[in-house]
C-alpha positions as CSV (number, residue, x, y, z in Angstrom):
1,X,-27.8,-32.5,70.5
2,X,-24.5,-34.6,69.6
3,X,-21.5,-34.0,71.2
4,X,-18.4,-32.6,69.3
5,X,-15.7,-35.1,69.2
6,X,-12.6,-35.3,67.0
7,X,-9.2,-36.9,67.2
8,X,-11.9,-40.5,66.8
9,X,-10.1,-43.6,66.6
10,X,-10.9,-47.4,66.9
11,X,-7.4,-49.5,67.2
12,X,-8.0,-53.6,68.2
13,X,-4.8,-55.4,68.1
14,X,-3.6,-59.2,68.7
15,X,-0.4,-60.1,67.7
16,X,2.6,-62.8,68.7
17,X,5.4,-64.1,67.3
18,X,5.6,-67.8,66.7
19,X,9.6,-69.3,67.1
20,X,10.7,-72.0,64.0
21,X,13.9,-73.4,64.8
22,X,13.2,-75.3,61.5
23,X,11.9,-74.1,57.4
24,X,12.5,-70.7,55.6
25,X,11.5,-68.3,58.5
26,X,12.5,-68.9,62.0
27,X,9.7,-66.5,63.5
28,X,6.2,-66.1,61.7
29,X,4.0,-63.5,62.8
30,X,0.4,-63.8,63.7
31,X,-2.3,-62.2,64.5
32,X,-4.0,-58.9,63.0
33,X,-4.7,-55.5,63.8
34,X,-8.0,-53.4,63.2
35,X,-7.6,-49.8,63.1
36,X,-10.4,-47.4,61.9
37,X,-10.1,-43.5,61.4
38,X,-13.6,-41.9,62.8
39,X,-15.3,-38.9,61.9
40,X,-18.3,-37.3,63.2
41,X,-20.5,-39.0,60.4
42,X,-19.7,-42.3,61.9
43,X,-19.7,-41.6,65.6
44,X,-21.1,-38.0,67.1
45,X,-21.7,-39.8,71.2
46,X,-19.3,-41.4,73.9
47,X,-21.1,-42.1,77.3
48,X,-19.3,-43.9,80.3
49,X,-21.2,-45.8,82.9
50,X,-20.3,-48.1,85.5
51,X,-22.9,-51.1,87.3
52,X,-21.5,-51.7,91.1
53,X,-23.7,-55.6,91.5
54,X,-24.5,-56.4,95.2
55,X,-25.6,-59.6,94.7
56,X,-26.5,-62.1,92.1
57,X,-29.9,-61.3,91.8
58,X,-29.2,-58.0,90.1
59,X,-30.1,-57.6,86.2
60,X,-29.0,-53.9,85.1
61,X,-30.5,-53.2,81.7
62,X,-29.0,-50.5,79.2
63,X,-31.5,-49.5,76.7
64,X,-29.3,-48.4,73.2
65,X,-31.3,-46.0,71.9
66,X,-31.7,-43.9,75.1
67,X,-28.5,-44.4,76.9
68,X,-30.7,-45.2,79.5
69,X,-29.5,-47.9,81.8
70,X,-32.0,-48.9,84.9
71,X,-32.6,-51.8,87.3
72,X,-34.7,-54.3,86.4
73,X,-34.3,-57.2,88.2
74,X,-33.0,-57.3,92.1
75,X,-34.4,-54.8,94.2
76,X,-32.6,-51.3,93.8
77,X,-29.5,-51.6,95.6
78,X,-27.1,-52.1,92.3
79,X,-25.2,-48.5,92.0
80,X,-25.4,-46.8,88.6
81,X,-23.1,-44.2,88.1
82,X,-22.1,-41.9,84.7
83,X,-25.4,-42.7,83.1
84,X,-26.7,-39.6,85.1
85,X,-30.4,-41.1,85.0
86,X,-32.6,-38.2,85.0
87,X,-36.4,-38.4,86.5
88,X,-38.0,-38.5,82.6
89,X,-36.1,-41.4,82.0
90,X,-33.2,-39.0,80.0
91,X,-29.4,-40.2,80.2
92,X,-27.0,-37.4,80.5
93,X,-23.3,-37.6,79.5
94,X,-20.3,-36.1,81.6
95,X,-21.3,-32.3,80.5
96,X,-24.6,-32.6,82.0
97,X,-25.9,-32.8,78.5
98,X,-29.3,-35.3,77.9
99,X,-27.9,-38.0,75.3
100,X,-30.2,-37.9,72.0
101,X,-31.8,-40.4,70.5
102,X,-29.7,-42.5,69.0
103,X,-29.9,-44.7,65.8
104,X,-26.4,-46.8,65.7
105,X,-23.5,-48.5,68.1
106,X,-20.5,-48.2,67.0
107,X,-18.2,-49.6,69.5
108,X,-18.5,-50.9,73.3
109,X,-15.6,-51.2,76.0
110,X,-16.8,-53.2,78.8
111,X,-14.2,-53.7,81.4
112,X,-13.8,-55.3,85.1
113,X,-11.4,-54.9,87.9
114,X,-8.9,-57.4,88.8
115,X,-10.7,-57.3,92.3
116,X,-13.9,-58.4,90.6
117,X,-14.7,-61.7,92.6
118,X,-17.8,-62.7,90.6
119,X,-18.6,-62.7,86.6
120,X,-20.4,-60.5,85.0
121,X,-22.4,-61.6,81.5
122,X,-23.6,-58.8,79.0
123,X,-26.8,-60.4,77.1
124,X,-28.1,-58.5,73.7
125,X,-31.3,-58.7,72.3
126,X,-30.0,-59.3,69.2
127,X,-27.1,-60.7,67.4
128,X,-25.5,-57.5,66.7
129,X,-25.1,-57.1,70.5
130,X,-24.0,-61.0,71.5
131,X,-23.4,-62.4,74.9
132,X,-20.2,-62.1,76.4
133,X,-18.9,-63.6,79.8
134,X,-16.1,-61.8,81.9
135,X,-14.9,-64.0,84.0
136,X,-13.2,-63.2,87.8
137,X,-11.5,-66.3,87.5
138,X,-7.4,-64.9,88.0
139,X,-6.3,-61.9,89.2
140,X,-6.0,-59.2,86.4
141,X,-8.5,-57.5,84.8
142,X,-10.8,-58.5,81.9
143,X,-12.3,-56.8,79.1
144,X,-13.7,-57.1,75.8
145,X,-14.2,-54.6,72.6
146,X,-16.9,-55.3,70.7
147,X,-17.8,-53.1,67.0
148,X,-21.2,-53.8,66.3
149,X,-21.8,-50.2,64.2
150,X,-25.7,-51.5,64.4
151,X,-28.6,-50.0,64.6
152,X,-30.5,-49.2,68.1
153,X,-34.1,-50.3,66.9
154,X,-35.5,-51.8,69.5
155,X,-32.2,-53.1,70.9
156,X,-30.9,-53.4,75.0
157,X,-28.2,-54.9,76.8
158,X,-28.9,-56.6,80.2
159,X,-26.4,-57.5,82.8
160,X,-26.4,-59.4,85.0
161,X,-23.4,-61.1,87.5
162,X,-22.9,-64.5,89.3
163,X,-22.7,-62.1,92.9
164,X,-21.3,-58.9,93.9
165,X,-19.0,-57.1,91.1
166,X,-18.3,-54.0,89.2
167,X,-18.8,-53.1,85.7
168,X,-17.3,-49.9,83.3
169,X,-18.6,-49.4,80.3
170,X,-18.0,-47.0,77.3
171,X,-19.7,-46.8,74.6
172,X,-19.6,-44.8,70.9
173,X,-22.4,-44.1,69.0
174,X,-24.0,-41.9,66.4
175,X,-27.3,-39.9,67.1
């Protein structure tokens, strides 16, 4: 069963002003802005989840049209929380309810602490779902919004980290 959500919103925003001491405008914007109104016909799912890495053998592996995100590679010692895994393989979201099947991504958050000491790469199996490196390089936090609105067929996200590191996730989808 989907989840009832309102108030939905999708805002992306990168903007700066460029100074001109010389020509017709002495500060040009650039940049651009992305905002999308939701409704429950687009998205009816938000799940959380966050991957605590021990080490750099770890691959964690979220499966898109479960919810379900397991171990795969690296022993068992990388800590999985908010994807509630239940014994048949069921992901649950925050109410305790088992996430349905579901047939399209909307949108993923995927976020790292400044603490984060090691990078963190999220591989899709498809094109929809790219490859993105956050690096730990600095000392504030990193994150990246990706809108794929694609379909789940078949499709998964591994990650995996260059050593000990944490991982949030948020995801919106449509059942």
């Amino acid at each position: 069963m989907a989840q009832s959500l309102t108030s939905l919103s999708l805002v992306q925003q990168l903007s700066a002003k460029v100074g001109s001491a010389t020509g017709i405008q002495s500060s040009i914007p650039v940049g651009g802005t992305n905002s999308t109104t939701l409704s429950s016909s687009d998205a009816d799912i938000i799940h959380a989840f966050k991957i605590q890495f021990q080490d750099s053998s770890d691959v964690v592996r979220w499966t898109c049209g479960t919810g379900v995100v397991t171990q795969t590679a690296g022993g068992t010692d990388a800590i999985i929380t908010g994807a509630g895994q239940g014994a048949a393989g069921a992901s649950y979201d925050a109410a305790g309810v088992a996430i349905p099947s579901l047939t399209t991504i909307v949108a993923i958050y995927y976020e790292i602490p400044a603490a984060n000491s090691s990078n963190i790469t999220a591989t899709g199996s498809n094109t929809f779902y790219g490859t993105i490196q956050l690096s730990s390089s600095g000392s504030t936090q990193r994150s990246a919004l990706l809108v794929p609105q694609a379909t789940t067929i078949g499709a998964h996200v591994d990650f995996s980290c260059s050593g000990a590191a944490t991982l949030d996730v948020v995801y919106l989808a449509k059942d």
